[in-house]
N, C-alpha and C positions, 0 to 999 in steps of 0.2 A: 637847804631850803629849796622847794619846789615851787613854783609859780604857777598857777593856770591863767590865763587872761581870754575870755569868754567875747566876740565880738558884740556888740547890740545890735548895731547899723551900717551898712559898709561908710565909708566918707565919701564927700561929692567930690574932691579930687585924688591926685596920687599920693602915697605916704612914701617917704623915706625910712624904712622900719629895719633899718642895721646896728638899731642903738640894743633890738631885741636879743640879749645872750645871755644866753644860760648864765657861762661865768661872772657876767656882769651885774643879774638880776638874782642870783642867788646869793649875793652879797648884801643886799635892799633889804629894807623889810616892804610891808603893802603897801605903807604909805608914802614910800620914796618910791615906789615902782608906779603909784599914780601919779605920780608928778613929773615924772621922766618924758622931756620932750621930747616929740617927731617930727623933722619936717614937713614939713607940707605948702610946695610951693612955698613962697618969701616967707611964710610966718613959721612958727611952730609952737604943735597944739600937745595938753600932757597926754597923755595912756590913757587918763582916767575918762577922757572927753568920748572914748571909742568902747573901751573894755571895763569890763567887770572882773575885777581881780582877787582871787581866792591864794592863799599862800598855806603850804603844809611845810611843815619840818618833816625833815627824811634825816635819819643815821649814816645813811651811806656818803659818800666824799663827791660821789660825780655829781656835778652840776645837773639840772632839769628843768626845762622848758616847755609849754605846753598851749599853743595857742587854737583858737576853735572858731569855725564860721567862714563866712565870704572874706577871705585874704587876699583875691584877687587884686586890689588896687594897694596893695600893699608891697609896694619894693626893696631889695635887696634882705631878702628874709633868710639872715644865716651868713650874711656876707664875713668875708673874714673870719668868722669863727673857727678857733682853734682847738677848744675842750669840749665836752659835756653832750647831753642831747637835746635837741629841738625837733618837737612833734608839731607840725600843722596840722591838724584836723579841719581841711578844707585846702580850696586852690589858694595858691600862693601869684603871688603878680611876676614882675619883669627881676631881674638878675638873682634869682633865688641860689644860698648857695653862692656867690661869685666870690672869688678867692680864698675858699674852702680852707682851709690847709690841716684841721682835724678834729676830732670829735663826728659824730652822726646826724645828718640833717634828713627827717623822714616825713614826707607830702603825703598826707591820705585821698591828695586831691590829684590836680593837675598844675602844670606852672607854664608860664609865659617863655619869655624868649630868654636866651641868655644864661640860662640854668646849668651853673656847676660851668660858668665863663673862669676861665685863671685858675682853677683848682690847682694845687699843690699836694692834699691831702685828707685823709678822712671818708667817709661816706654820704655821700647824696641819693636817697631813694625816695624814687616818683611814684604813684601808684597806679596814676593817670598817664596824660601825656603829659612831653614838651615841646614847645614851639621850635624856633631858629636859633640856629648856633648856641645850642647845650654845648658843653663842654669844647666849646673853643676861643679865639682868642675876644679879647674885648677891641672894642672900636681902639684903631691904631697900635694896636701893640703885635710884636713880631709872634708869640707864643701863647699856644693856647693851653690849654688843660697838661698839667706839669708832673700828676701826682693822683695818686686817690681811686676811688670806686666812684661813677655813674650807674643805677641801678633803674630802667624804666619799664615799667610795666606794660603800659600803652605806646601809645607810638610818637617819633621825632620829627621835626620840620626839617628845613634843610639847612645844611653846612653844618650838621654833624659832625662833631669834633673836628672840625677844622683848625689846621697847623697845631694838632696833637702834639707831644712831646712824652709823656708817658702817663701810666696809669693804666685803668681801665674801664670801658664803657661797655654793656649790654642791655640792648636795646629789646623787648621781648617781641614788640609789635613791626610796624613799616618805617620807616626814616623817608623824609625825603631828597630832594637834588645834592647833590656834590658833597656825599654821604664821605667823613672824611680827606674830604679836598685837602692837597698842600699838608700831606700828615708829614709828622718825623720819629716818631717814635708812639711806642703801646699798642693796647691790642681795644680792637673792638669786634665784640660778637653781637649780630642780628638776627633773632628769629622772623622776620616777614622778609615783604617786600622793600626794595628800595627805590629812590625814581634816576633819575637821569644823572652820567657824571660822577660816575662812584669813585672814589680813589682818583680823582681827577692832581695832577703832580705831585702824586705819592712821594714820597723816598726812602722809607721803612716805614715801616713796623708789621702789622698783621689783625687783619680783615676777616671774621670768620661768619660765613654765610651759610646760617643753618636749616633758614627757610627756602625759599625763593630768588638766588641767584642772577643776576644778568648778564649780560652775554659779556665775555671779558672784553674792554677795548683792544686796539691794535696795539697799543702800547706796552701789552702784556702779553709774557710767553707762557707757555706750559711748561712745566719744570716735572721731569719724569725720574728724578732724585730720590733715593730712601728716605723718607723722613718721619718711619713711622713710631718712634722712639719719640721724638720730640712732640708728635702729634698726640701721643698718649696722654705725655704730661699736660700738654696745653687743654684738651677733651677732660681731662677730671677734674682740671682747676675749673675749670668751664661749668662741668655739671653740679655743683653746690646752686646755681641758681634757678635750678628746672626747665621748664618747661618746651620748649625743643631743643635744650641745651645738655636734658638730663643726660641723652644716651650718645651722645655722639663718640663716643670712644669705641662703639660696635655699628659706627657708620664710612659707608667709605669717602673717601678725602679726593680734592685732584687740587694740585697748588700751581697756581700763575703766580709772575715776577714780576714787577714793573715799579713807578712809571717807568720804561724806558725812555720818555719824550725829556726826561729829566735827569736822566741817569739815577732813576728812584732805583732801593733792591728792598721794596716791599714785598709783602705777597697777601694773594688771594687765598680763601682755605675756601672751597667750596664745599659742602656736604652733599650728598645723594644721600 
């Protein structure tokens, strides 16, 4: 069973809308799926009070999800989700995506802050932007992004994958400040710009800067090491996602180490 839930109206406050999963809603039929509450602030209001819900039978096993309209005030869309797919056809609000762990969450829009926070696994793809701290830790917790694919089309705000762990993130546009701050693991590839405080207490992983570069801190060296075996493999995994990312395996590379201020052994990939 497939679901569409069509918006009418956005709501005058914020929703809690983590109850929305595929696995969960493809088990419903229409008329349980209208009555499935969301919070919203202290109360909570059904589905039906927001959306217009259309339901098709499918053959197929995988779960499907399919929401449409201004979803911006709509939070936590895709959270924890572990099977099936979820389409936003429009922007998505604040922790879209947060604790991923599998199945494909795809935004035809843009999403707020916090997007693909705790991932473990699966796919998150933005078409838009995303705000602050995509894929890194949530408020108080030691680890960020554990697992998974970030996939953004437009551009990030700052603390980009901050205290990373693994996975991987590509960013197609600009990220801004402390562009993986306090990484520990994974890769993240950038086609723009990034702003101030890149890899700021790195300690692993790898940084691939395929647009627009800045200047390496002090805290990183140049590493004049063969590595061009490894750089191949990483260059074709790289180019499945295009766009300054196609060709980098026929572009030249120079890799810095660091943080040293931390005894990080990350690195910088810069392209030319």
């Amino acid at each position: 069973m497939r679901h569409t839930l069509v918006l009418r109206s956005p709501p005058p406050l914020r929703v809690d809308a983590r109850a929305l999963l595929p696995a969960l809603l493809c088990t419903m039929d229409r008329e349980a799926v209208l009555r499935l509450p969301l919070p919203q602030g202290r109360d909570s209001v059904p589905v039906g009070e927001w959306f217009d819900v259309t339901a098709e039978a499918r053959d197929d096993a995988s779960p499907s999800l399919r929401l449409a309209g201004d979803l911006s005030r709509f939070d936590c869309l895709g959270a924890g989700m572990a099977a099936g797919e979820l389409v936003v056809q429009g922007d998505a609000g604040d922790c879209a995506g947060v604790g991923l762990s599998g199945g494909a969450l795809r935004i035809e829009g843009s999403a707020r802050d916090l997007a693909g926070c705790a991932m473990g696994g699966g796919t998150l793809e933005v078409q838009g932007d995303v705000r602050d701290f995509a894929a890194g830790a949530l408020p108080g917790a030691m680890d960020g992004m554990s697992g998974g694919m970030l996939v953004v089309h437009g551009r990030a705000g700052a603390r980009l994958a901050d205290r990373m762990r693994r996975g991987t993130v590509v960013v197609h546009g600009d990220a801004g400040d402390f562009l993986a701050s306090r990484m520990v693991a994974g890769t993240v590839a950038l086609g723009g710009r990034c702003g101030a405080h890149a890899a700021w207490g790195m300690r692993r992983g790898s940084i691939v800067f395929a647009g627009e570069a800045p200047q390496p801190p002090t805290t990183f060296v140049a590493v004049d090491s063969d590595f061009a075996v490894a750089w191949q493999l990483l260059a074709r995994d790289l180019a499945r996602f295009g766009g300054r990312l196609a060709a980098l395996d026929r572009r030249p590379v120079r890799r810095w180490a660091g943080d040293l201020a931390v005894e990080g052994k990350g690195e910088w990939l810069v392209v030319s």
